[in-house]
C-alpha positions in Angstrom: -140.5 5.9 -37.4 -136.9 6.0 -37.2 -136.2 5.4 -33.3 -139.2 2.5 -33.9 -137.2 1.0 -36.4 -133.7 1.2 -34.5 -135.8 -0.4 -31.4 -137.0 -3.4 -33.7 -136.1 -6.6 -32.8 -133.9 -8.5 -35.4 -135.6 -11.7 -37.5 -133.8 -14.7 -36.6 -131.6 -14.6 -40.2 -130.4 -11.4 -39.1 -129.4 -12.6 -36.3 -127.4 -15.5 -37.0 -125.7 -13.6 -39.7 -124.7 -11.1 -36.9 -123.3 -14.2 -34.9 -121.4 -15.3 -37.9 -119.8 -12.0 -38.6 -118.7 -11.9 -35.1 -117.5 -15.5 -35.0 -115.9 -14.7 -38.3 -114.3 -11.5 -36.7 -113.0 -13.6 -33.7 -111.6 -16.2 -35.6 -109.9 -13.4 -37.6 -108.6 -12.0 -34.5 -107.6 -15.2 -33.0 -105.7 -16.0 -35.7 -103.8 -12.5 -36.1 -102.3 -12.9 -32.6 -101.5 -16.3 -33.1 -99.2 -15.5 -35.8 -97.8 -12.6 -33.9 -96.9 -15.0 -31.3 -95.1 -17.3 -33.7 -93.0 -14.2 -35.1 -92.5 -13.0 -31.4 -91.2 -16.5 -30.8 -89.0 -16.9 -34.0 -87.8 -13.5 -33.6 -87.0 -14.0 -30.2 -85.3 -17.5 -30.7 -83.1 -15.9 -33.7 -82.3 -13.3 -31.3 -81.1 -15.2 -28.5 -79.4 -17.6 -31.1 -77.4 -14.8 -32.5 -76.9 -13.4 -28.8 -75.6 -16.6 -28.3 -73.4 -17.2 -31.0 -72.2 -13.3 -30.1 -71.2 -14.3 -26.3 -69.6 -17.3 -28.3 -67.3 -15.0 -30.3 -67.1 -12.7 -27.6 -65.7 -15.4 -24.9 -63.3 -17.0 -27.5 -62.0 -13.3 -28.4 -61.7 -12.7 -24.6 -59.9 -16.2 -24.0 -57.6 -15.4 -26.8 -57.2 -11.8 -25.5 -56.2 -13.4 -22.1 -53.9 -16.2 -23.5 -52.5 -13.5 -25.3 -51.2 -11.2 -22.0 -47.7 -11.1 -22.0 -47.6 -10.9 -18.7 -48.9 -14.4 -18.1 -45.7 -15.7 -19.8 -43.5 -13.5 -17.0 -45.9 -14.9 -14.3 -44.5 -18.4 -15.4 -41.3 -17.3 -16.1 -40.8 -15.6 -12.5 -42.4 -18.7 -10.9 -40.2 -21.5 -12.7 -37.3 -19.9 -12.7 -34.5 -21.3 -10.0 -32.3 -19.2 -7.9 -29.1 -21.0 -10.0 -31.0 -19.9 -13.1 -31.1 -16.2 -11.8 -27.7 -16.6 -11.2 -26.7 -17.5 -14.8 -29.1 -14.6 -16.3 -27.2 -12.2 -14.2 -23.8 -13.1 -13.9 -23.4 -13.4 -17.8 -23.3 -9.9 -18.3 -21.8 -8.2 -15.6 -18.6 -7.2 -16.2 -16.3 -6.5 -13.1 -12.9 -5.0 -13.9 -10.4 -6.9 -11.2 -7.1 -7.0 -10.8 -4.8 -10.1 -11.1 -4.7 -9.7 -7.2 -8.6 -10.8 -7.2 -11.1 -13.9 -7.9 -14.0 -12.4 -9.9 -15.8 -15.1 -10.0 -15.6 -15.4 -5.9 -15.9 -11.9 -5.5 -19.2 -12.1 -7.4 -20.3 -15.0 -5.8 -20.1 -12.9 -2.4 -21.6 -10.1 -3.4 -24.4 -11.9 -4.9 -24.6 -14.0 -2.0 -25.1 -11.2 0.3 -27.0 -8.9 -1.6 -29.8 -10.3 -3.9 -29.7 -14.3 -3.2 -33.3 -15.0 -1.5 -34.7 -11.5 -2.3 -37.9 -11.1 -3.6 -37.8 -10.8 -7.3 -40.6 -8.8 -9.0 -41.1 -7.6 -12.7 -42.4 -4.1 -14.6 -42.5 -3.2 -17.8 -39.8 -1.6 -19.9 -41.1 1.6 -21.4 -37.6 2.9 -23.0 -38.1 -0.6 -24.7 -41.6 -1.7 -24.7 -43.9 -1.9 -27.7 -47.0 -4.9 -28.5 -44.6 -6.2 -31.1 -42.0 -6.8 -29.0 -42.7 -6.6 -25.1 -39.6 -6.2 -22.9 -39.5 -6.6 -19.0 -37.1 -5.3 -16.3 -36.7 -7.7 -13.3 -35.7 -6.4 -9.9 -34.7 -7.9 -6.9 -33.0 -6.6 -3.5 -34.0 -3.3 -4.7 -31.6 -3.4 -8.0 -32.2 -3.7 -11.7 -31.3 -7.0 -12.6 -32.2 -8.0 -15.9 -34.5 -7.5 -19.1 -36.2 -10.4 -20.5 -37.6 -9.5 -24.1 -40.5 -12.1 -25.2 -40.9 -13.0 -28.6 -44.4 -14.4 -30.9 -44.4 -18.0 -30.4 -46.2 -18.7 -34.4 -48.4 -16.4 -36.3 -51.9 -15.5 -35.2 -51.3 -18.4 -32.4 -53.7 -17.0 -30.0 -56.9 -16.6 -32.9 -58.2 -13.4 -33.6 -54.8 -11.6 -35.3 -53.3 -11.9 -31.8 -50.0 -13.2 -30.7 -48.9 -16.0 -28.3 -45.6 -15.4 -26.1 -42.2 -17.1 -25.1 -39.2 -15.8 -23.3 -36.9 -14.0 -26.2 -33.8 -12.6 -24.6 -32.4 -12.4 -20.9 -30.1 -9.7 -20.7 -28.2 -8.8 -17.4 -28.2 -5.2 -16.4 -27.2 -5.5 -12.7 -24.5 -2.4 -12.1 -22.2 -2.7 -9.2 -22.9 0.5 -8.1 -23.1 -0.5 -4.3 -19.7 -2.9 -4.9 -17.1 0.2 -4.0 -13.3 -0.2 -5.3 -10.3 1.1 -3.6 -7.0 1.8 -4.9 -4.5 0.0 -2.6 -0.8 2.1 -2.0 2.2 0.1 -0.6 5.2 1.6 0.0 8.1 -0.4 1.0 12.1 0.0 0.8 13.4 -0.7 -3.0 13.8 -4.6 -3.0 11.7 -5.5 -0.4 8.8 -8.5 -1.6 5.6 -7.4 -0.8 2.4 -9.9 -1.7 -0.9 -8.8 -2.3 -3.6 -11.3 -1.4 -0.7 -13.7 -2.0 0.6 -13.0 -5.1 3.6 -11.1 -5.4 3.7 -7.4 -6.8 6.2 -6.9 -9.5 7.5 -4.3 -11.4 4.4 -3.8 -13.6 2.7 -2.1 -10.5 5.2 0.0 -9.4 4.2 3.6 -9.9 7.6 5.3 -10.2 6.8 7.8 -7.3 9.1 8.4 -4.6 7.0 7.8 -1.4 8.2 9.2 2.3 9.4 7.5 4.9 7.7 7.8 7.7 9.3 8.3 10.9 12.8 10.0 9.9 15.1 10.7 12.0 15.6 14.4 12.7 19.4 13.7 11.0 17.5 12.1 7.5 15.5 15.2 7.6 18.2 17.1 6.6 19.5 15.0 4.0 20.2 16.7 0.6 18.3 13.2 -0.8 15.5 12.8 1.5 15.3 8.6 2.1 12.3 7.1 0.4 10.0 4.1 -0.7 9.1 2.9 -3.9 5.3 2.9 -4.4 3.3 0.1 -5.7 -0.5 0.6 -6.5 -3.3 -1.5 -7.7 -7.0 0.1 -8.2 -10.2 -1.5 -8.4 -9.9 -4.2 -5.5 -13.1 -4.7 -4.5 -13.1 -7.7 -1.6 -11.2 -8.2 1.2 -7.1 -7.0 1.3 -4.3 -8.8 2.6 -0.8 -6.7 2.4 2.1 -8.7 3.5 6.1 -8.6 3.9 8.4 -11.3 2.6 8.1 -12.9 6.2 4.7 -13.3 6.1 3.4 -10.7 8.6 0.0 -8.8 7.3 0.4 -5.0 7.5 -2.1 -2.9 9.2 -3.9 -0.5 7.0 -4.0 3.5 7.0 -6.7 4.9 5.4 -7.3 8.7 4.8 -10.6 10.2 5.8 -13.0 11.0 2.5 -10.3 9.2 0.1 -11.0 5.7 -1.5 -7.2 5.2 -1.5 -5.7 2.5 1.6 -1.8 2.6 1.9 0.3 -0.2 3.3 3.9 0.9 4.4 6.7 -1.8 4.6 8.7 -0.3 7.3 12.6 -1.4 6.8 13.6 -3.9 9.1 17.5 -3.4 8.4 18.7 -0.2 10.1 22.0 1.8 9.9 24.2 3.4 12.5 27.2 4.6 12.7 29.4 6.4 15.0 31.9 9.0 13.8 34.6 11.5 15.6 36.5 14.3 14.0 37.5 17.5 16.1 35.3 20.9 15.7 37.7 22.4 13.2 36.8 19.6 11.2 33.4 19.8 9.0 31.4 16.3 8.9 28.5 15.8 6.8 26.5 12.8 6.2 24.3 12.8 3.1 24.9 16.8 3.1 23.6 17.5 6.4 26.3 18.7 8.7 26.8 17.3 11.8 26.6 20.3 14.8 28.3 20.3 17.9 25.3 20.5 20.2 23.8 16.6 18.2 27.4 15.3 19.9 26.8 12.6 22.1 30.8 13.2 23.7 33.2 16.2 23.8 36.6 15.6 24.6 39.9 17.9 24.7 41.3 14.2 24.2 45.2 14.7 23.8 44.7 18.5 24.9 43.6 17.8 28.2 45.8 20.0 30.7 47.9 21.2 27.8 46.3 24.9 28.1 49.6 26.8 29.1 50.6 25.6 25.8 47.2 26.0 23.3 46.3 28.7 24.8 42.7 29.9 23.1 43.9 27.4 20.3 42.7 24.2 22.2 39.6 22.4 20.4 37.3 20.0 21.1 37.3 16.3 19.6 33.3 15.6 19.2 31.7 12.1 18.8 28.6 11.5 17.4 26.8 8.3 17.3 23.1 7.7 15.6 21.3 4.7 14.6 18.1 3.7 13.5 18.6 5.3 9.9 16.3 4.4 6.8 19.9 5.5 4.5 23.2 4.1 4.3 25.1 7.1 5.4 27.4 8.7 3.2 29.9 10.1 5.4 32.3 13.1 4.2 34.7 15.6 6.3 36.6 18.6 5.1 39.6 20.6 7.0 39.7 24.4 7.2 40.8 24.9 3.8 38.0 22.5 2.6 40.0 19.7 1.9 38.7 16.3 1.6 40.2 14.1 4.6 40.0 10.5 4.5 38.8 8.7 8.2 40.9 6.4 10.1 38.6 2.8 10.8 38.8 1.4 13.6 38.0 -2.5 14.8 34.3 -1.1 16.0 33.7 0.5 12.4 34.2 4.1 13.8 34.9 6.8 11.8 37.9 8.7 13.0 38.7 12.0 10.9 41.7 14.0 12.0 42.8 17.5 11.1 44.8 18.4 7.7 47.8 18.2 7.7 50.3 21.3 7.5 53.5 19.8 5.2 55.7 22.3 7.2 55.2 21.3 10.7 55.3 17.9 9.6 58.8 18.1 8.5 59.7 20.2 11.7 57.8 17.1 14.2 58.2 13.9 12.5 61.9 13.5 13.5 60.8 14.0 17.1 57.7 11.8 16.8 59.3 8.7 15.0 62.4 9.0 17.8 59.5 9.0 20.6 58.0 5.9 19.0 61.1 3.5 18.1 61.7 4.2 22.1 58.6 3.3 23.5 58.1 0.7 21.1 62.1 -0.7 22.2 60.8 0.2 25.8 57.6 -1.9 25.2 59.6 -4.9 23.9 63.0 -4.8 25.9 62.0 -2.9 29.1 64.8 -5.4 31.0 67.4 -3.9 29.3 69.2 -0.7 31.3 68.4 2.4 30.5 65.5 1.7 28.0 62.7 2.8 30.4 64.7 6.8 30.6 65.2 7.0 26.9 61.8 7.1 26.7 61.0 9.6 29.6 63.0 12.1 28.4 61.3 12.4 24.8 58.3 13.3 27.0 56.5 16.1 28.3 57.2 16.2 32.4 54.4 16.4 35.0 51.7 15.3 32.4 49.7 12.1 32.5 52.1 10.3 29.9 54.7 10.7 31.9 53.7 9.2 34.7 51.9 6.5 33.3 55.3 5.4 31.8 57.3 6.7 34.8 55.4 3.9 36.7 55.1 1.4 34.6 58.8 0.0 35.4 58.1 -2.7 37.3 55.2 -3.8 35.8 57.1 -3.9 32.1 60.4 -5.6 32.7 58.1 -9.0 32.9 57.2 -8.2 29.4 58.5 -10.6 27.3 61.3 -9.6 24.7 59.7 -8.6 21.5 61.1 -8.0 18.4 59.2 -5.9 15.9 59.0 -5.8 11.7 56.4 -3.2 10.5 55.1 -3.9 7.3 53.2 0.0 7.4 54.3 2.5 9.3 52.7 6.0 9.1 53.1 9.3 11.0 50.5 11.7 9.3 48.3 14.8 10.7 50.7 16.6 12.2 48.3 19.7 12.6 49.3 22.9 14.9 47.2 24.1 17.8 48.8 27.5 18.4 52.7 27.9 17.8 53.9 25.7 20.7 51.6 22.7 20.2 50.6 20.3 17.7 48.9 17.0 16.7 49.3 14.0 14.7 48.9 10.3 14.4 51.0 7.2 14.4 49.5 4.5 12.1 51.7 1.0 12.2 50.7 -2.6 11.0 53.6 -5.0 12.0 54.7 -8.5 12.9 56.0 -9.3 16.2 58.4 -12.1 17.8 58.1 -12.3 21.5 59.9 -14.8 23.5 59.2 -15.1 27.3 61.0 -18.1 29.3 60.4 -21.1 27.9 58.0 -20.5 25.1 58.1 -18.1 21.7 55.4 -16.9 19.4 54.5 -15.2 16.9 51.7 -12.4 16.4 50.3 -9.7 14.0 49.4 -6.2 15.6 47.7 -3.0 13.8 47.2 0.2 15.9 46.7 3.6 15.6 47.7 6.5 18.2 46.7 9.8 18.3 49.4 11.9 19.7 49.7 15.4 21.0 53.1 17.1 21.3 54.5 20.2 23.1 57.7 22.4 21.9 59.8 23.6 24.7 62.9 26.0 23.7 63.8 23.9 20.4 62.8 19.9 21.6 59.1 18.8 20.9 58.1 16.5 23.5 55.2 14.0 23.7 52.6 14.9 25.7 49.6 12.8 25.6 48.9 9.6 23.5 45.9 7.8 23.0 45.2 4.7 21.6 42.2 5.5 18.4 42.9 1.8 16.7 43.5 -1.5 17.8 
């Protein structure tokens, strides 16, 4: 009965009450997704709205974040800044320590001419001095530190978003010379001498007090008790070119020392002393303390003693003269006799030296008769040779068979055309009478005089000053002249 009535067929009222309830249930379900659609639509549009409106925020926090890049403000700077602008930011703070012998300003003008002018500039960031408050740069360019450039906020909050806008704070050079080497300049040059350094003349203020040495001495200066020097002048830190010249305007050659940063300059002295000096080897001659030795002689001379040695015996000495030149020093000359007295030179018309023995007081009293009556007869011989008996006065107050004799045994004819001469000595000297054994001695005749002569038809009038350096010879109890030569006049 069951299955029959599950198998019925439904009455028409049933039916259309099933077709309601389905319609209704449609209509239901129609509607349901028709307001989930709506809601999937609003929710959807409120989403993309606030996705919108969260790019929005996003991009303007991103622009501000990028507007806000320091480094956009050093791109600018880098890019705008001239090559006479660098210039200025550098130079202001390097400090180069010339001398008054140097342009700074052209100095570094070359330098930065040749070293960082049309390099490639480039920028990084400061860490000893970088923070986001304050962000500091370091510029570089031909591979040097050249300056910092510190930005500061340009405003508050400028950029949005609590972050800052930028603009160029402080430029501060850093560039450090380290590749600009100074040298310490050295001149040495004789006391007095001007000496100009790149043109400007060293003073006193640079002179160093040292004594500096001469170079090329003399083997004779070497030996000075006083070695001859320079005076030293020095400058440090010159950095460009050097120019070292004399007070004639020639430029010096430079000597530099390997591994030193010091260059000299020597002045070499132009002036140079000689002198020529002649003493006999008993007789000590220094010059500036060095003594003079036989073997540096340049002659050696038995001079008055020549052929005299029957009568010297081992006695005889040599008469030395030395001559050098070419000396840095005025020579101080000084001689000294056996006993270490002082002697005091003859000088002749040259400006030789001419040093003599000392004198021994007791032969001098013994041998200046004889030697003042050999001189008033040559000297009446020399003026009045015409007049009998002149000429053999004179020959027998010297030494037969030697060279004086003869020279004035022969001069006879030659003499009596002298003219007559009349003397008047205003000095008259015989000095140095020094023995050379017990038979023979030396000395000198010194004489300064004014002299008459009168030859035919004419007179006149003349001064003379000579010097004669004599050698005489005792034979029994006469001292005859021997040799005489003329040292003077």
């Amino acid at each position: 009965m069951a299955d029959r009535g599950r198998d019925r067929t439904p009455t028409p009222e049933e039916y259309r009450e099933q077709m309601r309830r389905q319609r209704a249930l449609e209509r239901k379900i129609r509607r349901g997704k028709k307001r989930w659609r709506v809601f999937l639509a609003i929710y959807t549009l409120l989403f993309l709205l606030a996705g919108a409106g969260g790019c929005f925020v996003l991009y303007r926090y991103c622009e501000a974040y990028e507007r806000s890049l320091p480094e956009h403000v050093m791109d600018d700077f880098m890019a705008s800044t001239t090559q006479e602008q660098w210039y200025d930011y550098i130079r202001s703070g390097v400090e180069l320590p010339v001398s008054e012998f140097e342009d700074g300003e052209a100095l570094f003008d070359a330098y930065y001419d040749a070293a960082i002018r049309g390099s490639r500039f480039s920028y990084w960031k400061y860490m000893e001095e970088y923070t986001s408050q304050t962000p500091v740069y370091k510029v570089r360019g031909g591979g040097m530190d050249l300056c910092l450039v510190r930005l500061k906020p340009r405003g508050s909050n400028a950029a949005g978003f609590g972050r800052q806008l930028w603009q160029v704070g402080e430029i501060r050079s850093i560039l450090k010379l380290d590749r600009l080497q100074s040298v310490t300049v050295e001149i040495d040059a004789p006391a007095g001498e001007k000496v100009y350094l790149n043109g400007k003349l060293l003073g006193e203020e640079n002179l160093t007090g040292e004594k500096a040495p001469v170079p090329d001495l003399t083997d004779l200066e070497s030996r000075f008790d006083v070695l001859p020097s320079y005076q030293r002048y020095r400058v440090e830190n010159m950095y460009g070119e050097i120019t070292v010249t004399d007070e004639d305007g020639a430029a010096l050659p430079p000597i530099r020392e390997n591994g030193s940063d010091r260059i000299r300059y020597v002045v070499r002295q132009e002036e140079k002393h000689s002198f020529t000096v002649r003493a006999p080897e008993t007789v000590t001659v220094t010059v500036c303390g060095a003594v003079l030795p036989k073997n540096e002689a340049e002659r050696i001379e038995k001079g008055v003693l020549e052929g005299l040695e029957q009568y010297t015996g081992n006695n005889a000495f040599d008469t030395l003269t030395w001559h050098y030149e070419g000396l840095y020093t005025q020579p101080e000359i000084t001689a000294v006799g056996r006993s270490g007295k002082k002697l005091t030179p003859l000088v002749n018309e040259k400006g030789e030296l001419i040093f003599f023995n000392e004198e021994d007081k007791t032969l001098a009293e013994e041998v200046r008769p004889w030697a003042e009556d050999f001189f008033e007869k040559y000297i009446n011989y020399s003026g009045k040779a015409y007049e009998a008996g002149r000429h053999q006065m004179l020959l027998n107050t010297i030494l037969p068979d030697t060279e004086l004799y003869r020279y004035v045994r022969d001069s006879k004819d030659a003499m009596l055309w002298a003219s007559a001469t009349e003397v008047h000595y205003d000095e008259l000297t015989f000095a140095d009478f020094s023995p050379v054994g017990d038979n023979c001695c030396t000395c000198t005749i010194r004489y300064k005089g004014d002299f008459a002569a009168t030859a035919w038809h004419e007179s006149y009038n003349y001064e003379m000053q000579n010097a004669y350096e004599l050698s005489f010879v005792r034979v029994g109890d006469i001292w005859y002249a021997a040799a005489m030569s003329v040292v003077a006049g």
